[in-house]
C-alpha positions in Angstrom: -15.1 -18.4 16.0 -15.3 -16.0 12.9 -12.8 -13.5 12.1 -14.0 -10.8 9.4 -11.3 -8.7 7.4 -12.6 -5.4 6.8 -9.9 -3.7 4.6 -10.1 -0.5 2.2 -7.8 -0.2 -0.4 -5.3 -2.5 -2.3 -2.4 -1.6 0.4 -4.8 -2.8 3.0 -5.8 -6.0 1.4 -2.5 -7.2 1.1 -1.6 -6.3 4.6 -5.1 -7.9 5.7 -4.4 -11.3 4.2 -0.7 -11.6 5.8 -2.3 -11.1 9.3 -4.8 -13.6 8.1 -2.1 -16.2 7.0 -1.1 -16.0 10.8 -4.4 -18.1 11.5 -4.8 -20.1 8.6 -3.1 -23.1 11.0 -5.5 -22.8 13.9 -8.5 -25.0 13.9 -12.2 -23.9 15.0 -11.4 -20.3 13.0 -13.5 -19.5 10.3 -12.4 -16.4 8.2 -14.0 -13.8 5.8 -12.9 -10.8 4.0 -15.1 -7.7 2.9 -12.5 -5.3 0.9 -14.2 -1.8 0.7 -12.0 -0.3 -1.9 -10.6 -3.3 -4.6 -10.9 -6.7 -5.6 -9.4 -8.4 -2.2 -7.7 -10.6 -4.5 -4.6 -11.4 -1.9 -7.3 -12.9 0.2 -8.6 -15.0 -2.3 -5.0 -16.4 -2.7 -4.9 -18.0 0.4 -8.7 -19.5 -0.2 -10.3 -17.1 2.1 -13.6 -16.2 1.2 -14.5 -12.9 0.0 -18.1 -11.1 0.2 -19.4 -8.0 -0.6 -19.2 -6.3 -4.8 -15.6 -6.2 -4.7 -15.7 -2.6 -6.4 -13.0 -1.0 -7.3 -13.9 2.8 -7.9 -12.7 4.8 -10.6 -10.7 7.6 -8.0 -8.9 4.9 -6.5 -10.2 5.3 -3.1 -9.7 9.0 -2.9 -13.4 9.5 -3.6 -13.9 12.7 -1.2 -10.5 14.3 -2.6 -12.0 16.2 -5.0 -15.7 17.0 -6.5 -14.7 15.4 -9.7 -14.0 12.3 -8.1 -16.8 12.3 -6.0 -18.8 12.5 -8.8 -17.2 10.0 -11.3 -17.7 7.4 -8.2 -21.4 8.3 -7.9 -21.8 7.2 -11.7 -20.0 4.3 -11.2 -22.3 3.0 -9.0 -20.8 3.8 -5.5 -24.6 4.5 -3.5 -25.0 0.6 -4.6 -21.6 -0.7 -4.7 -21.6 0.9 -0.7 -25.0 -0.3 0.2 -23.9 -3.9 -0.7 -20.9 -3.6 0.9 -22.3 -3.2 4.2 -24.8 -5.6 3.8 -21.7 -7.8 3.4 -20.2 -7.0 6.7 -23.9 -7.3 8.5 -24.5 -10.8 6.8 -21.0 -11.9 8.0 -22.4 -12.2 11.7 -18.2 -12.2 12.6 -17.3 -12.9 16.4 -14.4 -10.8 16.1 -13.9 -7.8 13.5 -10.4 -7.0 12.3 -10.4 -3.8 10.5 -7.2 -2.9 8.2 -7.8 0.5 7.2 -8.9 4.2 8.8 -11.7 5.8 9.8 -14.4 4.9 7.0 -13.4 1.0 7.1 -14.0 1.9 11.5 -17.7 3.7 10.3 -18.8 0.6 8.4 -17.8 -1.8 10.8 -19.5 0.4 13.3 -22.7 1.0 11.5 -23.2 -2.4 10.3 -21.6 -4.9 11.9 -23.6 -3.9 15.4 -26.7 -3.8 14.0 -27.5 -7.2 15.2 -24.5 -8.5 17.5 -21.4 -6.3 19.1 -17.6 -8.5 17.4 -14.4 -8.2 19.7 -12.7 -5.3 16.8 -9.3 -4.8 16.4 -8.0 -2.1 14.0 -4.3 -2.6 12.4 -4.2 1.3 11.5 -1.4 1.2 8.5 -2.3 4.8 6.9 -1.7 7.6 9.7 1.8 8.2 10.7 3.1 10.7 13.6 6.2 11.4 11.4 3.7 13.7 8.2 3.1 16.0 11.0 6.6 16.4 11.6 8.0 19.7 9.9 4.4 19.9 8.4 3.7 24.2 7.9 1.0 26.3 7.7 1.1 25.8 3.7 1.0 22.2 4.1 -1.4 22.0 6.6 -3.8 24.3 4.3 -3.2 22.0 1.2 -3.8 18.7 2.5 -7.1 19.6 3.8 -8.6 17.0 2.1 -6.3 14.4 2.8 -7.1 14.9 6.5 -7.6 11.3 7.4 -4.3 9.8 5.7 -2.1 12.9 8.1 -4.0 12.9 11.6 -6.7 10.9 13.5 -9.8 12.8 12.8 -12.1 13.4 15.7 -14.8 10.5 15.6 -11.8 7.8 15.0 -10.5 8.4 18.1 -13.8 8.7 19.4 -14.1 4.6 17.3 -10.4 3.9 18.9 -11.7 5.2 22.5 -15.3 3.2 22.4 -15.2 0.6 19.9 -11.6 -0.9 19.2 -10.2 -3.3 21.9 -7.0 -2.3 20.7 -5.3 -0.5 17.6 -2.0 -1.6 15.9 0.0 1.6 14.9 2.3 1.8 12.1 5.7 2.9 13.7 6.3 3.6 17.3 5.9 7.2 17.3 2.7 7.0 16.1 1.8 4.7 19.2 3.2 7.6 21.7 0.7 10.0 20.1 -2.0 8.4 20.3 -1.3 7.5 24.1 -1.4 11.1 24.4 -4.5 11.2 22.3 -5.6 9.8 24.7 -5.9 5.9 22.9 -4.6 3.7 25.8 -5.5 0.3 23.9 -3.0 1.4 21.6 0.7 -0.6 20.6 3.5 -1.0 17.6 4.1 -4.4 17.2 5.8 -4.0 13.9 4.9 -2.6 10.7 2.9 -5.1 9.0 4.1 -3.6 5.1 7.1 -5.0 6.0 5.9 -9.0 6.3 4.4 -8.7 2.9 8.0 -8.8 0.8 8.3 -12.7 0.2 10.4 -12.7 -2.9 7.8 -14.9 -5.5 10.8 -14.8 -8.3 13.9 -16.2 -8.6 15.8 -13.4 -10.4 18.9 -15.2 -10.6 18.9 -16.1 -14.4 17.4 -12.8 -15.2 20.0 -10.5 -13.8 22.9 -8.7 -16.0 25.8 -7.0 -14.3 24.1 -4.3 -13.9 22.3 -2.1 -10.7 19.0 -3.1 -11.1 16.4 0.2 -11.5 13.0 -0.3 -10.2 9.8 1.0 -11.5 6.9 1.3 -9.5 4.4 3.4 -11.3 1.5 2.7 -8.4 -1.6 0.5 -9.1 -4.2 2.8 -9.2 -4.1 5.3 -13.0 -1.5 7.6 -11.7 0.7 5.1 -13.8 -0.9 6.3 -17.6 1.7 9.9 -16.5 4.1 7.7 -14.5 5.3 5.5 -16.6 5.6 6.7 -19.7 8.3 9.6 -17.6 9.6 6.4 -16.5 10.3 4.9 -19.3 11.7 8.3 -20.9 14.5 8.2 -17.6 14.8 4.7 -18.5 16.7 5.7 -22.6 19.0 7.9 -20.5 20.5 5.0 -18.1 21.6 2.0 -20.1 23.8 1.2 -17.2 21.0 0.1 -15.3 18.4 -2.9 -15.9 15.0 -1.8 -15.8 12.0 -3.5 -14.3 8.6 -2.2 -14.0 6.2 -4.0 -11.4 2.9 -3.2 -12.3 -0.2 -5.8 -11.9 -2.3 -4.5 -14.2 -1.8 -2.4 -17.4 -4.3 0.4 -17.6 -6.0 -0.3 -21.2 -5.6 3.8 -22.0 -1.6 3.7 -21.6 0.2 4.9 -24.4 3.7 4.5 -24.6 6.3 7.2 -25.3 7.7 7.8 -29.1 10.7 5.4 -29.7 9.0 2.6 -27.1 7.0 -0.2 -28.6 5.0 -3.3 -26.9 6.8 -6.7 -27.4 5.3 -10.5 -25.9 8.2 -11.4 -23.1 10.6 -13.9 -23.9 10.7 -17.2 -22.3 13.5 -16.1 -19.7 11.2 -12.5 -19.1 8.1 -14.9 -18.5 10.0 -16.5 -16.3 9.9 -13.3 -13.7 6.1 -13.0 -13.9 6.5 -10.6 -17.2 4.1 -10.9 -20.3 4.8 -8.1 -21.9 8.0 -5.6 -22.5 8.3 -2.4 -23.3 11.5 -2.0 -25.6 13.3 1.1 -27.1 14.3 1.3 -30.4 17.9 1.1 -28.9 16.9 -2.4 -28.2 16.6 -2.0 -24.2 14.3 -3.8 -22.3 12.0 -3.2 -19.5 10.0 -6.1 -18.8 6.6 -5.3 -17.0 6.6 -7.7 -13.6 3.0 -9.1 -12.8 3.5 -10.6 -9.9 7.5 -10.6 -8.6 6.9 -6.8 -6.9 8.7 -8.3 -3.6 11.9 -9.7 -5.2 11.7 -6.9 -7.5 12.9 -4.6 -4.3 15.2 -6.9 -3.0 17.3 -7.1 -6.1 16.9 -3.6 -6.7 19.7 -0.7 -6.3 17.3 1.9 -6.6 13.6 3.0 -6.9 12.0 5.7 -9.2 8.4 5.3 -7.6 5.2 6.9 -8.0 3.4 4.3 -5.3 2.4 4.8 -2.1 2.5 1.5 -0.5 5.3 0.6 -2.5 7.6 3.3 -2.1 7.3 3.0 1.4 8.4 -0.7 1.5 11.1 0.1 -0.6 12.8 2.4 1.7 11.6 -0.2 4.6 14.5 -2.5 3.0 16.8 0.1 2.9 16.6 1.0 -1.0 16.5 5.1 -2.0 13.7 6.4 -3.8 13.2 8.8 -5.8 9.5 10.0 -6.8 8.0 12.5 -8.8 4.3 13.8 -8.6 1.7 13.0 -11.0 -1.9 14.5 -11.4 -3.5 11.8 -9.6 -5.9 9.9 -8.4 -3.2 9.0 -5.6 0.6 10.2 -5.9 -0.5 14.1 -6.6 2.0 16.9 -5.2 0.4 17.0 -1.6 0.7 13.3 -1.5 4.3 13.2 -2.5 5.0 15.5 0.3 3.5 14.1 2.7 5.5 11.2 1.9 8.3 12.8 1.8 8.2 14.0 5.3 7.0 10.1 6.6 10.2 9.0 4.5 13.0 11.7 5.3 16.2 11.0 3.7 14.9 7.7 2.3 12.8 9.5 -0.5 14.2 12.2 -2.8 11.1 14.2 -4.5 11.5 16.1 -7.3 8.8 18.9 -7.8 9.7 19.6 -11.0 10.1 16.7 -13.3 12.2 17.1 -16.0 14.1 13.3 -17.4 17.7 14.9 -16.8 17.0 15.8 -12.9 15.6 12.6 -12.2 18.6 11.0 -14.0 20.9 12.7 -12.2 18.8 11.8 -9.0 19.2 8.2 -9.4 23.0 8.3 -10.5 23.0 10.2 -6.8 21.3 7.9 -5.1 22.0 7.5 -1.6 21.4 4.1 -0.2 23.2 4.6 3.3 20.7 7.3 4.3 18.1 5.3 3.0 19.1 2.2 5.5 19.1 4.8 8.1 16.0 6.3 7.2 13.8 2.8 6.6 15.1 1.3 10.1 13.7 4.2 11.9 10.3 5.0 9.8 9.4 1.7 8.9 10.8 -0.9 10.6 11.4 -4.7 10.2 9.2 -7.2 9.4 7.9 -9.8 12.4 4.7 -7.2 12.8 2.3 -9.8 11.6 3.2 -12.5 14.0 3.4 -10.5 17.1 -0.5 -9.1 16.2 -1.8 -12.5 15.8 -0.4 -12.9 18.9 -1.7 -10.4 20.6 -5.3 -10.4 19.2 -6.0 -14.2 20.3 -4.1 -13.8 23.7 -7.0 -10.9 24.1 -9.7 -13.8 22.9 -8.3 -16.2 24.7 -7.0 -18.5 22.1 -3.9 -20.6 22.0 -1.8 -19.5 19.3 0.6 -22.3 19.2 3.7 -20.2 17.9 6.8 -19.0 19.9 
């Protein structure tokens, strides 16, 4: 039997290859990943194979926010990059479809993959939540327009949900009651898979001064070129805190605040993933994490986030957040506020971004309501498990786990 991830966005990926960890022990299973938006490189970890250009576009994945990022995309390549892409998903020939993603990661799947045979799908639906509509105005409503398919189920995905999916995974269980109304029977929350993908990778231990730890997640798409550099600035103004910034990949256009300066990481920062630190003239140091974003959280006291993945999971272990908005591609004013309203008290946005409010903001921090506030929106971790679960009972497969 062949299962095919079909994923769009770097969120998605990561969420795709847990779920696909969940079947790495069962024989007779062969898997594949197409990621529509990114490099699927969290796939690749776990020796899964990866088709299709592997393109990651210059908006992000927000290519139909905007005109200007429309076009930027269309230079980039994206009639090709998209044509190849669902070549990919045809060629796979997959028994069974497992789509990680919304409506256009549903379309391609749906266009493609039944050209020439009709895969059991599944669809793990991590984006939409029930809780943006909640205290959502007129105003809002209005301005996010064009993020229509991150704040409701449009039209022809439920029509996908109703026809195509044998059953779709919501994010939080009051998503699941909506879209019973909506008319989605084939619909469940199992768990929130976000919340499986926080391993810790590091050991912090050695690393750690007696200090709250502060961390900085500027977001991996180039909202972090604004992000950081603000973070960094909050950073000078709290030497009571440690700093640590989890960030992947540097964008080669970043350019550091005055009194900042690039230095190699020691052999103790290396030891946490970091290669390089950015250090104040005061001599503090916030080391730039690669590759310890779970352990990151758990040590952390507090957030100062511009990420939308990751400021999620960090209120989903009960840390506050605070967040500020940035001019895009991703965490842009709309975006914050929508994320605001599908975090409540767990995220504190500040509109207007001045280094002594969001000082202040983090010295306030309040990580009680954000306990409260991650239990109920995002849940515990488990999701991933129960899914498999569910998807082979529905294929008839023995899953061999409790």
């Amino acid at each position: 039997m062949k299962i095919l991830f079909v994923s769009n966005g770097h969120g998605e990926d990561t969420i795709g290859a847990r779920l696909a960890r969940e079947f790495l022990h069962l024989p007779n299973l062969e898997l594949e990943a197409v990621p529509i938006v990114g490099a699927g490189n969290p796939y690749e970890r776990l020796g899964i194979r990866v088709s299709g250009p592997r393109w990651s576009p210059p908006s992000g994945g927000f290519t139909f926010t905007s005109l200007a990022r429309f076009l930027e995309d269309w230079r980039d390549g994206m009639r090709q990059k998209t044509h190849l892409q669902h070549w990919a998903v045809r060629r796979a020939k997959a028994d069974v479809v497992i789509v990680v993603g919304d409506i256009y990661a549903l379309g391609v799947t749906k266009l493609f993959a039944f050209k020439e045979a009709k895969p059991k799908v599944f669809q793990v639906q991590p984006l939409v939540s029930r809780y943006y509509q909640d205290g959502m105005n007129a105003q809002d409503k209005l301005e996010r327009l064009n993020r229509v398919t991150v704040d409701s189920f449009t039209t022809p995905e439920l029509w996908l949900m109703k026809n195509m999916v044998q059953h779709v995974y919501a994010r939080d269980a009051h998503t699941a009651d909506w879209l019973h109304k909506l008319g989605v029977s084939a619909a469940s929350y199992l768990g929130n898979l976000m919340m499986d993908c926080l391993e810790p990778e590091q050991n912090f231990t050695a690393i750690l001064e007696q200090k709250p730890v502060l961390a900085l997640l500027p977001g991996t798409r180039d909202d972090q070129l604004e992000s950081l550099p603000k973070m960094l600035e909050v950073c000078a103004e709290l030497p009571d805190f440690q700093a640590f910034a989890a960030l992947p990949h540097l964008h080669s256009g970043l350019q550091l605040p005055s009194s900042w300066f690039w230095e190699t990481a020691n052999a103790l920062e290396q030891s946490v993933s970091a290669k390089k630190v950015a250090v104040h003239t005061s001599g503090l140091r916030v080391p730039i994490l690669e590759q310890a974003f779970a352990s990151l959280l758990h040590n952390a006291a507090v957030v100062l986030g511009t990420s939308g993945t990751g400021n999620e999971q960090a209120v989903g272990l009960g840390k506050p957040v605070i967040s500020f908005p940035t001019s895009g591609p991703q965490y842009t004013l709309n975006f914050a506020k929508a994320q605001a309203r599908l975090l409540g008290a767990g995220l504190t946005l500040l509109e207007v971004k001045s280094t002594s409010a969001l000082v202040t903001a983090i010295r306030n921090a309040n990580a009680q309501a954000a306990r409260v506030a991650g239990l109920e929106r995002m849940g515990q971790a488990g999701g991933a498990a129960a899914v498999a679960r569910h998807i082979l009972r529905q294929l008839g497969v023995y899953y061999g786990k409790n």
